[in-house]
N, CA and C atoms of all chains as a GROMACS GRO file, in nm:
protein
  528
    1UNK      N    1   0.089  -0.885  -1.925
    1UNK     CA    2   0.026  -0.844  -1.799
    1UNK      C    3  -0.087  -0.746  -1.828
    2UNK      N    4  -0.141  -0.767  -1.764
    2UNK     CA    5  -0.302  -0.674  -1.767
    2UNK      C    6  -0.302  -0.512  -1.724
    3UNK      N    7  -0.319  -0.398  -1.746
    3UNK     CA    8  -0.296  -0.294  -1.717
    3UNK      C    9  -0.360  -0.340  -1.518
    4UNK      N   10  -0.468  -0.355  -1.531
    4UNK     CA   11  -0.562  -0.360  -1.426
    4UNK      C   12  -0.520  -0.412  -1.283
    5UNK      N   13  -0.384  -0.530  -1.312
    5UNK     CA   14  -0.334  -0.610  -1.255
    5UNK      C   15  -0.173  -0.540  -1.208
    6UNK      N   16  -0.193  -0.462  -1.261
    6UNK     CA   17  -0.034  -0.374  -1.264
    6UNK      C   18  -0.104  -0.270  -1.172
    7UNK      N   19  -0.185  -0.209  -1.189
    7UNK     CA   20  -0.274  -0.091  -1.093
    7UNK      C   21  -0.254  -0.154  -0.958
    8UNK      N   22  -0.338  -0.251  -0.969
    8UNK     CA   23  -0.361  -0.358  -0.793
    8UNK      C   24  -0.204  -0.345  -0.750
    9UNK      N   25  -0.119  -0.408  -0.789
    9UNK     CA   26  -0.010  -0.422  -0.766
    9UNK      C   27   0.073  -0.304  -0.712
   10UNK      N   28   0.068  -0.200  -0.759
   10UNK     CA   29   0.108  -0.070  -0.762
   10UNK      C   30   0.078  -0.020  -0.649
   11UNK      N   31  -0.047  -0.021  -0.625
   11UNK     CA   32  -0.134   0.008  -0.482
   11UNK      C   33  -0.073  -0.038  -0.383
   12UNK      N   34  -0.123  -0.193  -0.420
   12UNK     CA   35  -0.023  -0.297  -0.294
   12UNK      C   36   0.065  -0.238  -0.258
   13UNK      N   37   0.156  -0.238  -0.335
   13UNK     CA   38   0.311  -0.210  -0.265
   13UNK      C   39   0.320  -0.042  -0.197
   14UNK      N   40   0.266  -0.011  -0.280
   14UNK     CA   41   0.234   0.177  -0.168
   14UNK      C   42   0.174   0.182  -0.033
   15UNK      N   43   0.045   0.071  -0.087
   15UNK     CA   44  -0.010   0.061   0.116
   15UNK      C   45   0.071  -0.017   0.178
   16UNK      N   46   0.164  -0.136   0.111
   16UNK     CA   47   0.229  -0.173   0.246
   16UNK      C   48   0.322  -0.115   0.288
   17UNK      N   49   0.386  -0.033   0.169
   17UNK     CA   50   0.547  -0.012   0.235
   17UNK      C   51   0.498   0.157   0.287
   18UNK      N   52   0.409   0.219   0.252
   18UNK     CA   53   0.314   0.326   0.381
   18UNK      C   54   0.304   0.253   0.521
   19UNK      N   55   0.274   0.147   0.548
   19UNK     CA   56   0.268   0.051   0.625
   19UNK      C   57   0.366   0.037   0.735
   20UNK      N   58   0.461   0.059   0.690
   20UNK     CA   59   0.618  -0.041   0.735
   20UNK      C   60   0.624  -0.140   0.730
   21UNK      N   61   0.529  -0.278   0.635
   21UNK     CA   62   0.582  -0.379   0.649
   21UNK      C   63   0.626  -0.466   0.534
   22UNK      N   64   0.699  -0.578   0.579
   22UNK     CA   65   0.739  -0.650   0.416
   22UNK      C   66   0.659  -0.750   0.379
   23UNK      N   67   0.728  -0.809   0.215
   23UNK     CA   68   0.607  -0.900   0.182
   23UNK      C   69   0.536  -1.016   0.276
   24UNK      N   70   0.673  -1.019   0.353
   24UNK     CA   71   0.646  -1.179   0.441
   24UNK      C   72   0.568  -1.140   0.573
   25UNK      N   73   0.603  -1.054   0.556
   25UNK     CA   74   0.504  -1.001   0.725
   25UNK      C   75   0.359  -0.982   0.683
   26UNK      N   76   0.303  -0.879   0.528
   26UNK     CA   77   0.186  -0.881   0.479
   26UNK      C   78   0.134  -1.030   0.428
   27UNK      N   79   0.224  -1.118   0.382
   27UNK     CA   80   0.156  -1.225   0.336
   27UNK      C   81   0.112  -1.330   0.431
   28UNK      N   82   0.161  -1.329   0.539
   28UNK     CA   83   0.185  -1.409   0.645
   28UNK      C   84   0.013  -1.349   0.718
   29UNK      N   85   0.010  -1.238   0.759
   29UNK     CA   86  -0.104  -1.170   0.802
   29UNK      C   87  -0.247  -1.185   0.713
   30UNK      N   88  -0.197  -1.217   0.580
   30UNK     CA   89  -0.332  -1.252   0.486
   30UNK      C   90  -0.368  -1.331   0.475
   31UNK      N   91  -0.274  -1.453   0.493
   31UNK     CA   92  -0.265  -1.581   0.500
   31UNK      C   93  -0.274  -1.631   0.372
   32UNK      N   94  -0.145  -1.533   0.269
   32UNK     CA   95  -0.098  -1.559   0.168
   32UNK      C   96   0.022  -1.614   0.172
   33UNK      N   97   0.087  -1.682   0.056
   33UNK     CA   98   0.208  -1.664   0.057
   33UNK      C   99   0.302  -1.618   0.002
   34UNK      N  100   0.421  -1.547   0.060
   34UNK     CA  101   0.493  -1.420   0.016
   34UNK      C  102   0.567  -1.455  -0.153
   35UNK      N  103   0.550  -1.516  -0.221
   35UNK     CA  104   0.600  -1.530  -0.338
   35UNK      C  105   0.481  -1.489  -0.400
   36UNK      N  106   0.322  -1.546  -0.370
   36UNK     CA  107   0.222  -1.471  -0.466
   36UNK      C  108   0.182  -1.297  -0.430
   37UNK      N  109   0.200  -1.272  -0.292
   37UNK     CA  110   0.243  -1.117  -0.263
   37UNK      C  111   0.347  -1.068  -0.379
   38UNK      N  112   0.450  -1.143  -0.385
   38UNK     CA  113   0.555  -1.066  -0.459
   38UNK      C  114   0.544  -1.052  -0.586
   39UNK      N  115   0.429  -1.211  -0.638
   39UNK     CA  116   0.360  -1.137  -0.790
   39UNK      C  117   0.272  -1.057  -0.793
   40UNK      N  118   0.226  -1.065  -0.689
   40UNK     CA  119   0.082  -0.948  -0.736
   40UNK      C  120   0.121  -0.834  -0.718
   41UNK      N  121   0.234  -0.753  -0.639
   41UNK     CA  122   0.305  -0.642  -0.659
   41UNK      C  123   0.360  -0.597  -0.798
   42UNK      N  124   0.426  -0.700  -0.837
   42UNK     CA  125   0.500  -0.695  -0.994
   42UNK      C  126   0.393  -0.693  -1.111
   43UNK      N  127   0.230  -0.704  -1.062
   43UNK     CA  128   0.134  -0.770  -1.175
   43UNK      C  129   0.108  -0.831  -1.229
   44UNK      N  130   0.184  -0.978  -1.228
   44UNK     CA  131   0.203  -1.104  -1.278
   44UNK      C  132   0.085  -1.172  -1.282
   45UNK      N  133  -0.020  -1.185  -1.134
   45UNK     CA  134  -0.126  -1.219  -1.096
   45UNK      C  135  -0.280  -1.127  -1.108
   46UNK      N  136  -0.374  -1.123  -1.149
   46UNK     CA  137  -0.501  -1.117  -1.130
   46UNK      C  138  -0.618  -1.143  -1.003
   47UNK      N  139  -0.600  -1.083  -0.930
   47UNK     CA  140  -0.658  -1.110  -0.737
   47UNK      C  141  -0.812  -1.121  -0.790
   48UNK      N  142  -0.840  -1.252  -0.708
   48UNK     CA  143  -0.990  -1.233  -0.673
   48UNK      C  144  -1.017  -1.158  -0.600
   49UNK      N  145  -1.148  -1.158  -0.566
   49UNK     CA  146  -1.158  -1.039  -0.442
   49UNK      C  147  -1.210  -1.084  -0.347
   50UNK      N  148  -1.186  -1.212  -0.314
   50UNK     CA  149  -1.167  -1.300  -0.204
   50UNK      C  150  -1.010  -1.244  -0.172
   51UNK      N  151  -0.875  -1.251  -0.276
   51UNK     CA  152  -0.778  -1.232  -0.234
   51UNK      C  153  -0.736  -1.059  -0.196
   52UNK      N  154  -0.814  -1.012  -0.268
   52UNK     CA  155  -0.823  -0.824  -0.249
   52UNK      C  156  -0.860  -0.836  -0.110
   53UNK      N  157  -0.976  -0.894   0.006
   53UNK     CA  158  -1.019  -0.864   0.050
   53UNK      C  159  -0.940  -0.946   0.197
   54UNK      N  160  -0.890  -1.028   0.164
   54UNK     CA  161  -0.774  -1.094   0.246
   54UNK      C  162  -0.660  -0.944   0.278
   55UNK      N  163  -0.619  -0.934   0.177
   55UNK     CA  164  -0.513  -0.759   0.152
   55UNK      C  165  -0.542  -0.704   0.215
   56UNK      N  166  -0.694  -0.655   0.197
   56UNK     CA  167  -0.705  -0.505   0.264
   56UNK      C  168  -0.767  -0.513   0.408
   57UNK      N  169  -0.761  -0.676   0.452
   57UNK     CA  170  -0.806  -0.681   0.591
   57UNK      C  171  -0.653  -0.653   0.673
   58UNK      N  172  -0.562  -0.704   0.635
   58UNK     CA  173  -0.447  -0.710   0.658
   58UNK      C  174  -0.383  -0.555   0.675
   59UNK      N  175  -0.400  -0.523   0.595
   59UNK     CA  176  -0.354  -0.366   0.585
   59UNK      C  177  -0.460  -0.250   0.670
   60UNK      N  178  -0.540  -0.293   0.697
   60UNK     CA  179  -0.660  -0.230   0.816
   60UNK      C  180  -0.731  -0.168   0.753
   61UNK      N  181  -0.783  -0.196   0.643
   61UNK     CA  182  -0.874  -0.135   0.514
   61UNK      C  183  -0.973  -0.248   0.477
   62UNK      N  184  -1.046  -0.184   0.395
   62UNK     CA  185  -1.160  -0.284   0.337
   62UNK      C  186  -1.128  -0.291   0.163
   63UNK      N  187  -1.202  -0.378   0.133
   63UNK     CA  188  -1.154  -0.432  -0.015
   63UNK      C  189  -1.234  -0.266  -0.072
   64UNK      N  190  -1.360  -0.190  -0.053
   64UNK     CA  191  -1.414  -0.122  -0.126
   64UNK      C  192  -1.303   0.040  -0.119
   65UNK      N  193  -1.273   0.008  -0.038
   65UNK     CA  194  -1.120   0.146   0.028
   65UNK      C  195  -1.033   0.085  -0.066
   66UNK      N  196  -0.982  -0.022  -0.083
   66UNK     CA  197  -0.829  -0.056  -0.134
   66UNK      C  198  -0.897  -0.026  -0.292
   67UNK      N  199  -0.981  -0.140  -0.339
   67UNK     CA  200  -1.002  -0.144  -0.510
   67UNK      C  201  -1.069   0.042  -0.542
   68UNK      N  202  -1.103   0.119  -0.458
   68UNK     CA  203  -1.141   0.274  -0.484
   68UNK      C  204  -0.987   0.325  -0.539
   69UNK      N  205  -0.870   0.259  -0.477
   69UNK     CA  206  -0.784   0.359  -0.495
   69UNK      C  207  -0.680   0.285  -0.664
   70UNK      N  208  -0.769   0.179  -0.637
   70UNK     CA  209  -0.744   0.104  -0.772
   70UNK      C  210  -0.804   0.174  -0.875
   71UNK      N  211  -0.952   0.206  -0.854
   71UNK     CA  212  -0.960   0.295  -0.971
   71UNK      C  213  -0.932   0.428  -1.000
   72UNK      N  214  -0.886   0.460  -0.922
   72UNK     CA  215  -0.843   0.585  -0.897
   72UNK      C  216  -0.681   0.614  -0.972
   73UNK      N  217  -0.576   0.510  -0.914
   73UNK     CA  218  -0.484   0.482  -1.022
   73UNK      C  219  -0.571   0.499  -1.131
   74UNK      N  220  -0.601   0.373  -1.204
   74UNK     CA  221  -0.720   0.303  -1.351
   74UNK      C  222  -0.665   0.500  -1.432
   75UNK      N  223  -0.753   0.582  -1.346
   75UNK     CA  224  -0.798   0.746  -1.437
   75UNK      C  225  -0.647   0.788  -1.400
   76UNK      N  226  -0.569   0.799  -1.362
   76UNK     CA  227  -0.416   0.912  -1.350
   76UNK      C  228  -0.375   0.796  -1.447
   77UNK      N  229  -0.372   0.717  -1.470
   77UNK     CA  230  -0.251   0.618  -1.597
   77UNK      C  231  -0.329   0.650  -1.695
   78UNK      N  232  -0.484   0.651  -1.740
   78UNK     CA  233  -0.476   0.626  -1.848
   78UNK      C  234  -0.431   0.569  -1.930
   79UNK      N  235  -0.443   0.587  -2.043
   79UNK     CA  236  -0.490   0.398  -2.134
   79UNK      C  237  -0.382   0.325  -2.176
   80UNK      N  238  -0.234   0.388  -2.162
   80UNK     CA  239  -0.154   0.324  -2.111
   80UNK      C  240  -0.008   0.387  -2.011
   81UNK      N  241  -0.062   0.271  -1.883
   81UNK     CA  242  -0.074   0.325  -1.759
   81UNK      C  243   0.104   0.236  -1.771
   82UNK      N  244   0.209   0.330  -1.648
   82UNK     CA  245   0.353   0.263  -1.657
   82UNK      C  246   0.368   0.296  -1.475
   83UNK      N  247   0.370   0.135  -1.422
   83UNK     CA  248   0.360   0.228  -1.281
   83UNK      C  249   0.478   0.303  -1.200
   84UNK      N  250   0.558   0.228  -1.258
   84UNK     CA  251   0.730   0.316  -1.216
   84UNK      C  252   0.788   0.393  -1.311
   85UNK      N  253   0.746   0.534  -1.337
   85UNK     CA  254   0.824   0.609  -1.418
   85UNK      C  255   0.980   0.641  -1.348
   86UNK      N  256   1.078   0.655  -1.438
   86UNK     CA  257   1.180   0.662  -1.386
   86UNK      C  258   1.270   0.766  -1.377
   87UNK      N  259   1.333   0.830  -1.266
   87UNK     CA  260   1.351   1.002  -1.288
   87UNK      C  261   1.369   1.060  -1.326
   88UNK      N  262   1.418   1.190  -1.379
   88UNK     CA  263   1.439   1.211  -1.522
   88UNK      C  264   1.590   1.271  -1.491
   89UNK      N  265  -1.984  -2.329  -0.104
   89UNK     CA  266  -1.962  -2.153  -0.181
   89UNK      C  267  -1.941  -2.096  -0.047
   90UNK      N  268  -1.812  -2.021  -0.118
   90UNK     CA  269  -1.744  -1.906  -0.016
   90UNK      C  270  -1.867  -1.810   0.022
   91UNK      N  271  -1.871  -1.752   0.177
   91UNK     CA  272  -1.964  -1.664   0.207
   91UNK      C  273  -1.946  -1.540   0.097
   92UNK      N  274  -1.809  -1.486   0.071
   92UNK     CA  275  -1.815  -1.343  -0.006
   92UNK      C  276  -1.868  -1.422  -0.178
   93UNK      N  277  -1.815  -1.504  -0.253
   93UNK     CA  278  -1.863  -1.482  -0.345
   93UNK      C  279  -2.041  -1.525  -0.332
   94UNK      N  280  -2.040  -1.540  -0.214
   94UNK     CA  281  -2.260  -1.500  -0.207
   94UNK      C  282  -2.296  -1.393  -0.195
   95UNK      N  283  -2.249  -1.337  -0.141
   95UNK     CA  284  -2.244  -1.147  -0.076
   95UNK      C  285  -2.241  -1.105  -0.255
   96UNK      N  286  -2.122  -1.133  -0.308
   96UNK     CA  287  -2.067  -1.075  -0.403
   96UNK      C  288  -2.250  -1.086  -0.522
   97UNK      N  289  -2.292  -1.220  -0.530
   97UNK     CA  290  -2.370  -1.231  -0.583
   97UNK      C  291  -2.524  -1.148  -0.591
   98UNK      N  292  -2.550  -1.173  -0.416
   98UNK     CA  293  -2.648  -1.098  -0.378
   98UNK      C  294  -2.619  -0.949  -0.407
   99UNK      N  295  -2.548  -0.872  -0.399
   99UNK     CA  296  -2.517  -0.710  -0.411
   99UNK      C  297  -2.537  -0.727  -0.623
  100UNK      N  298  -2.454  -0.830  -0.706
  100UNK     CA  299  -2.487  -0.797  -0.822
  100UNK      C  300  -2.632  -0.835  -0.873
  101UNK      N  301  -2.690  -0.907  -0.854
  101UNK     CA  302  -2.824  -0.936  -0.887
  101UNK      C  303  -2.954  -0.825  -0.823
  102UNK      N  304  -2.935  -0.710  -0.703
  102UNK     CA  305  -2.986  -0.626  -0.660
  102UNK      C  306  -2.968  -0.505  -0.753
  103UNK      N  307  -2.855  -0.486  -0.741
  103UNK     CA  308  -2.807  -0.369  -0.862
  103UNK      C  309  -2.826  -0.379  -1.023
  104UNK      N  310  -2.838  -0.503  -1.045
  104UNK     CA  311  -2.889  -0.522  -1.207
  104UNK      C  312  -3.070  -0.511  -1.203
  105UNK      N  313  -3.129  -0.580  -1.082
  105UNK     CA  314  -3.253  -0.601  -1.095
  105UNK      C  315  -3.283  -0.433  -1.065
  106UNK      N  316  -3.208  -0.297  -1.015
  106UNK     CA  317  -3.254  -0.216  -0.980
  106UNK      C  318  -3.197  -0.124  -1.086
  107UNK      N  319  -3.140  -0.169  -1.181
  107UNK     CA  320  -3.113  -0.075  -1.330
  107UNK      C  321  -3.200  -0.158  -1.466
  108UNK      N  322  -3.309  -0.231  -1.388
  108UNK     CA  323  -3.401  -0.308  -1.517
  108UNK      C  324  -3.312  -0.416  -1.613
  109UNK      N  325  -3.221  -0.474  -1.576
  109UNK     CA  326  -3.155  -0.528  -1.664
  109UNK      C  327  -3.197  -0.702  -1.660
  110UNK      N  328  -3.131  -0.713  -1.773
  110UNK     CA  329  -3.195  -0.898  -1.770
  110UNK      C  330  -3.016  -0.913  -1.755
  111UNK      N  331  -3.000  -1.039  -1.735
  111UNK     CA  332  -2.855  -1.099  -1.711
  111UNK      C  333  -2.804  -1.118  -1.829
  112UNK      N  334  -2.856  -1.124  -1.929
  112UNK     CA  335  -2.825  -1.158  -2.076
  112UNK      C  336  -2.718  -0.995  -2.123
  113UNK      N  337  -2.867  -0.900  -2.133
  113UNK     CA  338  -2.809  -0.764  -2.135
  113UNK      C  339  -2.755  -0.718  -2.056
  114UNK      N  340  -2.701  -0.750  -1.947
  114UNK     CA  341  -2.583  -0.717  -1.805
  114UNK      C  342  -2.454  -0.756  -1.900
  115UNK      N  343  -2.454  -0.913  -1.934
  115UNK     CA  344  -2.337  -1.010  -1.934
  115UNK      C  345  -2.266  -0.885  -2.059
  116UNK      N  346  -2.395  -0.929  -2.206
  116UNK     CA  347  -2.370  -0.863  -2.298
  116UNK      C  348  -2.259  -0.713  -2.252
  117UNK      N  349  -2.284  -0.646  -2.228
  117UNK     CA  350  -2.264  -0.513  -2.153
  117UNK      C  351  -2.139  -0.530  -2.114
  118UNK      N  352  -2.081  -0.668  -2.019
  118UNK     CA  353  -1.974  -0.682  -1.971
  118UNK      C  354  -1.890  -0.724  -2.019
  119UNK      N  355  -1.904  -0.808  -2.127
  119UNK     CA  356  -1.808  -0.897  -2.196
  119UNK      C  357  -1.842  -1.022  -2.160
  120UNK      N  358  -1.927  -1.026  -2.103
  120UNK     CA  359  -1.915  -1.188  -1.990
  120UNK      C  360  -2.007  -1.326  -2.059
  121UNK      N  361  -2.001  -1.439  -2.087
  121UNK     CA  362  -2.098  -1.495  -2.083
  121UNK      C  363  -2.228  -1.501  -1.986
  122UNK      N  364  -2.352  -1.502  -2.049
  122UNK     CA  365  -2.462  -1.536  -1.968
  122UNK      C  366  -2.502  -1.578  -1.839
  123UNK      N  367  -2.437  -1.708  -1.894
  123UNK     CA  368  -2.411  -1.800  -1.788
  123UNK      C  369  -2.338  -1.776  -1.674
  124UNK      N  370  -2.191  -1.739  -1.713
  124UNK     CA  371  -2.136  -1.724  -1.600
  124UNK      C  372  -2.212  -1.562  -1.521
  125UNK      N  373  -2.261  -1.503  -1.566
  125UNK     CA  374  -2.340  -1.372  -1.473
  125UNK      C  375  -2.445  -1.443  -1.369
  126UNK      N  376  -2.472  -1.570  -1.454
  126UNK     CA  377  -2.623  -1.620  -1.347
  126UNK      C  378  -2.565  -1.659  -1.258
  127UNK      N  379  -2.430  -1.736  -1.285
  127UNK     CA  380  -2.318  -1.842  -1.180
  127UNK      C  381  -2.303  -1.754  -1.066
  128UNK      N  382  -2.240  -1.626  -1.108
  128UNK     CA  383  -2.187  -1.508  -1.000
  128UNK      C  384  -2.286  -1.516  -0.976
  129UNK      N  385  -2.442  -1.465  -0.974
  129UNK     CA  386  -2.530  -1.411  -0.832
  129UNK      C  387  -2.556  -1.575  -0.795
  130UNK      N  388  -2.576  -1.667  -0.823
  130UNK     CA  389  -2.562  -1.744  -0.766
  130UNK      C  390  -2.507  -1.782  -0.627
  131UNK      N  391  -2.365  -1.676  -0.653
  131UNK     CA  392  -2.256  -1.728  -0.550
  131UNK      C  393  -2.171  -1.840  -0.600
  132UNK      N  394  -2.203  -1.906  -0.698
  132UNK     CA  395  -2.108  -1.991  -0.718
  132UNK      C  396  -1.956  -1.997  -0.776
  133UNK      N  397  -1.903  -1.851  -0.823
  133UNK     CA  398  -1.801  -1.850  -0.868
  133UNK      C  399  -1.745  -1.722  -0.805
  134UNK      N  400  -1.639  -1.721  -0.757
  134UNK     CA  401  -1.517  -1.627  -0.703
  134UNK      C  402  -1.499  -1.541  -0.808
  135UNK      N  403  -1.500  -1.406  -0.852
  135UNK     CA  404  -1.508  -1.326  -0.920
  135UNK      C  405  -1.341  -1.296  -0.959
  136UNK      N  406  -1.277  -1.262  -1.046
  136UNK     CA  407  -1.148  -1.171  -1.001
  136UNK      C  408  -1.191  -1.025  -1.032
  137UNK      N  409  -1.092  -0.965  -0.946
  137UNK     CA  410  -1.134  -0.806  -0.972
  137UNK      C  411  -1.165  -0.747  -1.110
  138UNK      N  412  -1.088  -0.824  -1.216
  138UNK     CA  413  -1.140  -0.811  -1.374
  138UNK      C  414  -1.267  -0.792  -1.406
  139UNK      N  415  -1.297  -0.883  -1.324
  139UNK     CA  416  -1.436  -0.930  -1.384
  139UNK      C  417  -1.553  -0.844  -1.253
  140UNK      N  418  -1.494  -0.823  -1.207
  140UNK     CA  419  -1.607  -0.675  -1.094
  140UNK      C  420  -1.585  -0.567  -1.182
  141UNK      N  421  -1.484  -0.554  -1.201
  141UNK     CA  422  -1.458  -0.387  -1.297
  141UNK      C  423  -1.556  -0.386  -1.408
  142UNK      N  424  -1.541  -0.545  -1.477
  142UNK     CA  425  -1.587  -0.558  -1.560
  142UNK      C  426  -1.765  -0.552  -1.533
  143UNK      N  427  -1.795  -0.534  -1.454
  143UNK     CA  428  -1.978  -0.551  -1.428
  143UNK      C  429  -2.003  -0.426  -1.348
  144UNK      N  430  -1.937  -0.352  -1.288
  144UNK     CA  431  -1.924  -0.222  -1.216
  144UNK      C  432  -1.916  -0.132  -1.368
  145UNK      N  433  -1.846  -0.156  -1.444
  145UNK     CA  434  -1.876  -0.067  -1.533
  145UNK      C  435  -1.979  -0.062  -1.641
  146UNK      N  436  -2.027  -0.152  -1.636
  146UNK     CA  437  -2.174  -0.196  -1.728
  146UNK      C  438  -2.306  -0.126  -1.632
  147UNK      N  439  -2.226  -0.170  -1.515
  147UNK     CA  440  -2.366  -0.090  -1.421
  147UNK      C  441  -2.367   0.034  -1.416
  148UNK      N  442  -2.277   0.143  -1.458
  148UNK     CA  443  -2.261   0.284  -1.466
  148UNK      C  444  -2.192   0.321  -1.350
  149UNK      N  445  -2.149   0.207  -1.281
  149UNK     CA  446  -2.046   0.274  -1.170
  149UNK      C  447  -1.903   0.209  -1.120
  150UNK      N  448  -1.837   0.196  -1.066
  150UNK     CA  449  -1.684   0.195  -1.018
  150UNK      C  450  -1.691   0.054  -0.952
  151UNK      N  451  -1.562  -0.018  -0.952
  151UNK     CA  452  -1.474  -0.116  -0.912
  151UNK      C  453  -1.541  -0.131  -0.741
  152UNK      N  454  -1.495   0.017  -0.703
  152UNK     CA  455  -1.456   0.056  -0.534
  152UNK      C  456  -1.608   0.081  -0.486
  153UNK      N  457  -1.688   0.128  -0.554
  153UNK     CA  458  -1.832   0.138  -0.540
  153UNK      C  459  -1.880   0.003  -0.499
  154UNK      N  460  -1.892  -0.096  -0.605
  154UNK     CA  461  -1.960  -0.241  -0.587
  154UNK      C  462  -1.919  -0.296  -0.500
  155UNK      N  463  -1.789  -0.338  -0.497
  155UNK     CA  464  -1.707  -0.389  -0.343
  155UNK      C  465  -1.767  -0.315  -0.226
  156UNK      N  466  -1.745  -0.213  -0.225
  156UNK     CA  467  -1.768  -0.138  -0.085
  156UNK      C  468  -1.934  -0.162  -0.058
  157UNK      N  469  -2.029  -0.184  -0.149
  157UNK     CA  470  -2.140  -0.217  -0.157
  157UNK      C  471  -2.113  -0.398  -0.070
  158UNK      N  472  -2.047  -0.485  -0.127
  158UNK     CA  473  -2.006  -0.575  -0.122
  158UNK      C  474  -1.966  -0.558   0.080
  159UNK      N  475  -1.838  -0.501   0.071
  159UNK     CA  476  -1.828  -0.553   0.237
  159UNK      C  477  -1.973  -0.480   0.339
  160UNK      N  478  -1.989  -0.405   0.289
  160UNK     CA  479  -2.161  -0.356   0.398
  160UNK      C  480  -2.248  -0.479   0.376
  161UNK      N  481  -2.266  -0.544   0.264
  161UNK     CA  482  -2.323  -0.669   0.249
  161UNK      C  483  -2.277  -0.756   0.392
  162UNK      N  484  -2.152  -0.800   0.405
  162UNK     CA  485  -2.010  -0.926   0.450
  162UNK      C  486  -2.087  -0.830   0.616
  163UNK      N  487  -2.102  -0.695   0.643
  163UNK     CA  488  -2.064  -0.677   0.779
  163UNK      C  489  -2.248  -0.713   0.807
  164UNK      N  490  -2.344  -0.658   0.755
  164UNK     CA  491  -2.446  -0.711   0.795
  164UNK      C  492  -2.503  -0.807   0.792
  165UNK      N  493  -2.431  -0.905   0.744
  165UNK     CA  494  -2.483  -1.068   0.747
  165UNK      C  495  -2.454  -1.129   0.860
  166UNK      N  496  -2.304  -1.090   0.880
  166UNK     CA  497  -2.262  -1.168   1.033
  166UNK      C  498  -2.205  -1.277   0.940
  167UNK      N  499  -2.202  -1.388   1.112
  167UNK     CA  500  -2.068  -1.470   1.046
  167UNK      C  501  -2.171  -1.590   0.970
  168UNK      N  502  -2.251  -1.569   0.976
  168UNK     CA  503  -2.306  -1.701   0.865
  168UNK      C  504  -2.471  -1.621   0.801
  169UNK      N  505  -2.406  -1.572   0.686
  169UNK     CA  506  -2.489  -1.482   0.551
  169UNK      C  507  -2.567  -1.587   0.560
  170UNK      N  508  -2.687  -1.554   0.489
  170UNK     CA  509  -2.803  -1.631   0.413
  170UNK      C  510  -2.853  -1.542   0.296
  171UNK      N  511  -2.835  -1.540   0.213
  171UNK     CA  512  -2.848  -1.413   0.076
  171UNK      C  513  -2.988  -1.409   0.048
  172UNK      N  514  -3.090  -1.574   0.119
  172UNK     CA  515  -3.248  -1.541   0.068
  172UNK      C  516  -3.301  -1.605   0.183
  173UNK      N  517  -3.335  -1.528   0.271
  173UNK     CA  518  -3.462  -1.566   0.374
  173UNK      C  519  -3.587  -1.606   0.354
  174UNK      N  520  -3.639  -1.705   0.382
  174UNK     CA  521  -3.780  -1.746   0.335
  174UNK      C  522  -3.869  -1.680   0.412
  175UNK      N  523  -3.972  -1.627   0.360
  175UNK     CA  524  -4.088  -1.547   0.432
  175UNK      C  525  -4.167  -1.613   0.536
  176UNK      N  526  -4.198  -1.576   0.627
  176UNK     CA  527  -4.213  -1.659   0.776
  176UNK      C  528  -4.385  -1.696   0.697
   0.00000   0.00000   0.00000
């Protein structure tokens, strides 16, 4: 998996479940479907930004708001980035 | 061709032509083949976010920058873009 693709993912799942909603309710609204939601959370997938921009219409954001906070993750992980640290 | 990857095109071919760059020394810069840099302003190919990061950072700036450049593109076109107007 791609660091970059793990970032997106990471995001995803913070704005939706900030949100209140689940995969099937966000994928359904993107006019995705909730199994490729559920990879691109996990990072499995690589989003165009045709599909970023599907996301962040859905979530009431714009693709340049959502992928900002993508890079924004990108600099707090550094160069190798783990998105669920686990408690200590 | 999808309206955004035209948008997508028109915003990268403005920003390279406005940092003096040839597409050769863009691609170079990005990792990218040639070709496929001419394809993108073209509009003819759907980008993945990889590959924006990947040309956002050759251009000296951010992921969330170019996109967001990108939907101000998508909102002032309306619902049917034309990326080159012919001079009356």
């Amino acid at each position: 998996m791609h660091p970059l693709s793990q970032q997106f993912g990471a995001v995803l799942r913070r704005r939706r479940e900030a949100a209140g909603r689940s995969q099937e309710g966000l994928a359904a609204a993107a006019g995705l479907h909730r199994t490729y939601v559920s990879m691109l959370e996990r990072g499995e997938r690589m989003p165009s930004i045709l599909v970023a921009r599907k996301l962040a219409g859905a979530l009431g954001t714009t693709m340049g708001d959502l992928l900002g906070e993508v890079d924004r993750q990108a600099d707090d992980a550094g160069p190798a980035p783990h998105p669920r640290r686990p408690k200590p």
